[in-house]
N, C-alpha and C positions, 0 to 999 in steps of 0.2 A: 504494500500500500504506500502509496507516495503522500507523504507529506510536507507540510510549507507554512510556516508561521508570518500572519500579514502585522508587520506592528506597526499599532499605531501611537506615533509622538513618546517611541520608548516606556508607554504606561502599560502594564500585565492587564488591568480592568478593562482596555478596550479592545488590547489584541488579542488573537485569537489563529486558531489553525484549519489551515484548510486540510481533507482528507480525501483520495483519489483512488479507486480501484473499481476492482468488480466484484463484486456482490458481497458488499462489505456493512448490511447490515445489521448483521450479526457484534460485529466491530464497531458499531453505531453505538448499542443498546451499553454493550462493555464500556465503552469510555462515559457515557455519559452518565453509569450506576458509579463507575469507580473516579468521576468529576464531583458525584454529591451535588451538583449543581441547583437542584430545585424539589420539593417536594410534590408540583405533579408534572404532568406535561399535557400537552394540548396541539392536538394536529390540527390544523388548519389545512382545508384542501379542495378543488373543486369536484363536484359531482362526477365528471369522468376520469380525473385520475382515481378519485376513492375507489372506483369501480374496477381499478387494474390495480391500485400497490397500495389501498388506504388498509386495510384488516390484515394485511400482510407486515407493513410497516408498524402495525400499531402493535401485532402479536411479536414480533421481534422484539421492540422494546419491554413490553410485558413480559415475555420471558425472563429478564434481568431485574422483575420484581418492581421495573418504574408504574405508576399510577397514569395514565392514558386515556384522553379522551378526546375524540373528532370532533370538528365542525366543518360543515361541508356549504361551500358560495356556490353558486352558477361559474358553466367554463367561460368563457371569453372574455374579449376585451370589452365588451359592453357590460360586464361584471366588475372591472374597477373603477368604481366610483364611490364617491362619500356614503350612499345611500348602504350598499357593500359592507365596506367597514362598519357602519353602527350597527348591522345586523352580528357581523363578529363582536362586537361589543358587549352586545344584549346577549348574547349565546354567553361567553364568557360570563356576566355577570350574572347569569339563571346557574352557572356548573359551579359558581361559588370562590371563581379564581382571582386568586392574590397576587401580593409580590412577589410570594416562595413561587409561582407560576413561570413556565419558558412555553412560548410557543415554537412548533417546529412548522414552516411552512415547506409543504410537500407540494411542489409543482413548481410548472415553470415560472416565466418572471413577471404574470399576474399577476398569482398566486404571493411567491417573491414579496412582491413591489407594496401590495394591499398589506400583507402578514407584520409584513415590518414596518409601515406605519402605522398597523393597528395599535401593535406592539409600542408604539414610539409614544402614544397616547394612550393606551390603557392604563389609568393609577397612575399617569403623570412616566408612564415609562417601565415595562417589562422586558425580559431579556425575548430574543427570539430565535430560533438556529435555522438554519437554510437545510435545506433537501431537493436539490436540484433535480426534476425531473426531465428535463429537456437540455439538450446543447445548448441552444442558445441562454439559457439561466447558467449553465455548467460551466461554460467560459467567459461570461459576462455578468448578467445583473445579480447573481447570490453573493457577486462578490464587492466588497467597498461602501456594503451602507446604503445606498441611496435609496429612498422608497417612495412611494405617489402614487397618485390616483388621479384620473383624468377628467376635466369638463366637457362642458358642451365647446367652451372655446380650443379648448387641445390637452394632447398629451403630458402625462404630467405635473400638471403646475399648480398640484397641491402636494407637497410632499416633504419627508425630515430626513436628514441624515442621520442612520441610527444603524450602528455598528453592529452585524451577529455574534454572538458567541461560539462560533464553531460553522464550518459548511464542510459539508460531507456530500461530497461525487462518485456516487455507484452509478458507473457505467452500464452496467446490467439493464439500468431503467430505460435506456436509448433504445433496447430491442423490442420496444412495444410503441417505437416512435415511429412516425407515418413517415416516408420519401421526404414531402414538403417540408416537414419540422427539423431533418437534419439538414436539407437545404440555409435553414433562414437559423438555422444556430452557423453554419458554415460564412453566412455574410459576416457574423463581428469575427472569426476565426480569421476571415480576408482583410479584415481591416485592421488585426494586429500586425502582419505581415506589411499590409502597408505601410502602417505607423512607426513599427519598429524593428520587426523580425522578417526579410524579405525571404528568408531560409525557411517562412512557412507558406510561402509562397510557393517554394521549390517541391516541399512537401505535398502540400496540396496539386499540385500538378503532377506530382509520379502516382498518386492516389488515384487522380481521374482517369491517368494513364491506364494502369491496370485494374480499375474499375473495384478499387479497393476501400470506397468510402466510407463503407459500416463495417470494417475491420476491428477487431476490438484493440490491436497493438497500436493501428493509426489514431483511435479514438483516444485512448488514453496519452499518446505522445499531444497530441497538439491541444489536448486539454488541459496539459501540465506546460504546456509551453504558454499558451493563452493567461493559465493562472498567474504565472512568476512574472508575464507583465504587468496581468491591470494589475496584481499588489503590489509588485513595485512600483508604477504611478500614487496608486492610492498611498500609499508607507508616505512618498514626497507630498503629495497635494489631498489630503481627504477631503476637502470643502471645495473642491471644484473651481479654484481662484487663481490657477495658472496651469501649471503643466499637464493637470487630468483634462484641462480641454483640451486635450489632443484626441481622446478618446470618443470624443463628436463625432469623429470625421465621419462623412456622410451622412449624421445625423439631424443635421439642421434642415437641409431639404427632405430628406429621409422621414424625418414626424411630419413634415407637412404635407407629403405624398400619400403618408399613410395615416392621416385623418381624415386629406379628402377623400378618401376610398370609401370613406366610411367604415375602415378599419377589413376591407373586402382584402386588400394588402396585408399579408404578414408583415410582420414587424422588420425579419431579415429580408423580403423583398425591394419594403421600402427602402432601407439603407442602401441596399445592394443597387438602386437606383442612384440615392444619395451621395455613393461612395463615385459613379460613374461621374454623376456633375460636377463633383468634388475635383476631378481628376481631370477633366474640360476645363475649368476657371483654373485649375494649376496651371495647367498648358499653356491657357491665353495669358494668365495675367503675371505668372511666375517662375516661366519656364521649366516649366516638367517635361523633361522629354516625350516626343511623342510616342516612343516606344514604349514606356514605361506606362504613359494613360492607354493604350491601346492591350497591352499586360494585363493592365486591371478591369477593361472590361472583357477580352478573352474568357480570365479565369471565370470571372462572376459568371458568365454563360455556362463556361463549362460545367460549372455545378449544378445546372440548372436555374440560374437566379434569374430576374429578369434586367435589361440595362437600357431599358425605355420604357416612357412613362405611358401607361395604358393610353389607347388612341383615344376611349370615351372621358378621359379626367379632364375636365377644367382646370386650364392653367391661372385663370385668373382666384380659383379656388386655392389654389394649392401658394399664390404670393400672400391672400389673407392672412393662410392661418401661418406663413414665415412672420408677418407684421406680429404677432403676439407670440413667436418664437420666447420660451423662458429664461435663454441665454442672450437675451437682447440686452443693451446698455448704453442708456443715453441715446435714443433712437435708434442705434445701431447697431446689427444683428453681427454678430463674430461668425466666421465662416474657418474651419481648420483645412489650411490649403496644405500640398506638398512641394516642397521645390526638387526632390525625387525619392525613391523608393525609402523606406527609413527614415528621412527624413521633413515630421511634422513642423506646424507652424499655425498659429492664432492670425487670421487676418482680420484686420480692424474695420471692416466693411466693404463690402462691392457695391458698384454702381446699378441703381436698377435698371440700367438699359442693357449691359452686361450681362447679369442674373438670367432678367428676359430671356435673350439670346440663347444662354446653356439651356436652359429649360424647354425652349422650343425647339433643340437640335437632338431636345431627346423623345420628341414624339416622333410616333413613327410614320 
């Protein structure tokens, strides 16, 4: 089992270890009786994973004599919302839970994202641990704290930073994941590569080559490879105030693509659109070689992802919901360009007749 301690700011009370293997529940249930950490626990999870790993996870940790008990939200993204969380609240406050309380949130970064601000607000703040069930949660959002819940105007933009105590990566749970879902955990996978490791680039490409992408050796290489970056961003930047904006990239057009979808867009779609534009405004405005933007939309296909934006989306939809972008400042919206492979950068604004331009070069 691979492990990797994310610290944060040198304090033991906020860092914590991440855990990596295959079918490491059993190893789950052990650290957590021989942590003491809480007198009960509480899964948090939606209706279709409970129905593939919630009675399974919950008898694991019961075995080791922990105290266990479900609550189950609605699956999708139209499930994160304030409305959501008070319903976890009220569940919570009917089962009688306290301080001594941890919740584990079992799913991906819905799931995630809702569990830990519940978590961040119950009783002014309870602990909660990750249980990543999808790629995309596995190498992104279980890890670094962030959590939110979405409006009617966008993604996100209610949410706290609230550290877990522990994330635990059982690969095993990937083999009950559909084609599309290892696709759009495989977009933030292409975007570490961009950002910093272009060697998982290389990887990813002999993957597609031999048609190797639900391998369990590749799964776990590039999950531990994904890991040791975002925590080392997050260990430097955990409040998001400089150098973890790099970890946007593609995400600023990437949420806006995929709200006006109506959320019809995976999350890794969007981006994987995102990461495309991203890679256009390099070129033009920063010299990214063309080789290298032309790399990144390659691979993204090759995964299956898409790298244009649906012919039926309104583009003038998709500049709105950038105007209430959450990473906006002082009117103006940061954009993480590349000037090339490995090498990120925060730009301070593009021009909207620029913007325009990439975005209409990406319909088809």
């Amino acid at each position: 089992m691979n492990q990797m301690n994310v610290n944060i700011g040198g304090k033991a009370d906020r860092s914590y270890e991440i855990y990596i293997g295959e079918e490491i529940l059993d190893r789950v249930g052990m650290i957590l009786a021989r942590d003491g950490r809480a007198q009960r626990y509480v899964i948090v999870t939606d209706t279709h994973i409970d129905a593939l790993h919630g009675a399974r996870v919950q008898a694991a940790l019961e075995k080791l004599d922990l105290r266990v008990d479900r609550i189950t939200v609605p699956p999708g993204e139209e499930a994160k919302g304030i409305e959501t969380v008070l319903t976890v609240t009220e569940r919570l406050t009917a089962l009688g839970a306290d301080r001594q309380t941890v919740l584990i949130a079992l799913g991906g970064g819905v799931v995630g994202d809702l569990t830990g601000f519940a978590a961040s607000i119950y009783l002014r703040g309870i602990p909660v641990i990750q249980l990543p069930t999808t790629l995309l949660a596995q190498v992104d959002s279980s890890i670094g704290g962030k959590t939110g819940v979405d409006t009617a105007a966008g993604k996100n933009l209610l949410g706290t930073f609230n550290q877990p105590k522990g994330v635990f990566i059982d690969i095993a749970f990937l083999k009950t994941l559909p084609d599309e879902q290892i696709r759009s955990g495989l977009a933030e996978v292409i975007k570490y590569g961009i950002i910093e490791s272009p060697e998982l680039l290389d990887d990813l490409e002999g993957a597609v080559a031999k048609g190797n992408l639900r391998e369990t050796a590749f799964l776990e290489r590039i999950i531990a490879a994904a890991c040791r970056i975002k925590k080392g961003i997050v260990e430097l930047d955990e409040r998001d105030r400089g150098l973890r904006r790099i970890l946007n990239f593609g995400h600023t057009v990437g949420h806006a693509v995929e709200a006006a979808s109506g959320y019809a867009l995976s999350h890794g779609e969007s981006v994987a659109i995102g990461m495309v534009a991203a890679a256009r405004l390099s070129e033009r405005l920063h010299g990214l070689p063309a080789g290298d933007a032309a790399r990144i939309s390659a691979i993204i296909r090759s995964v299956g992802l898409p790298d244009r934006i649906p012919a039926e989306m309104d583009l003038e939809d998709i500049f709105s919901r950038l105007s209430v972008d959450k990473k906006k400042e002082g009117g103006m919206i940061h954009f993480v360009m590349i000037r090339k492979l490995g090498t990120p950068f925060v730009n301070g604004g593009i021009p909207e007749g620029i913007l325009r331009d990439a975005l209409k070069g990406l319909k088809p």
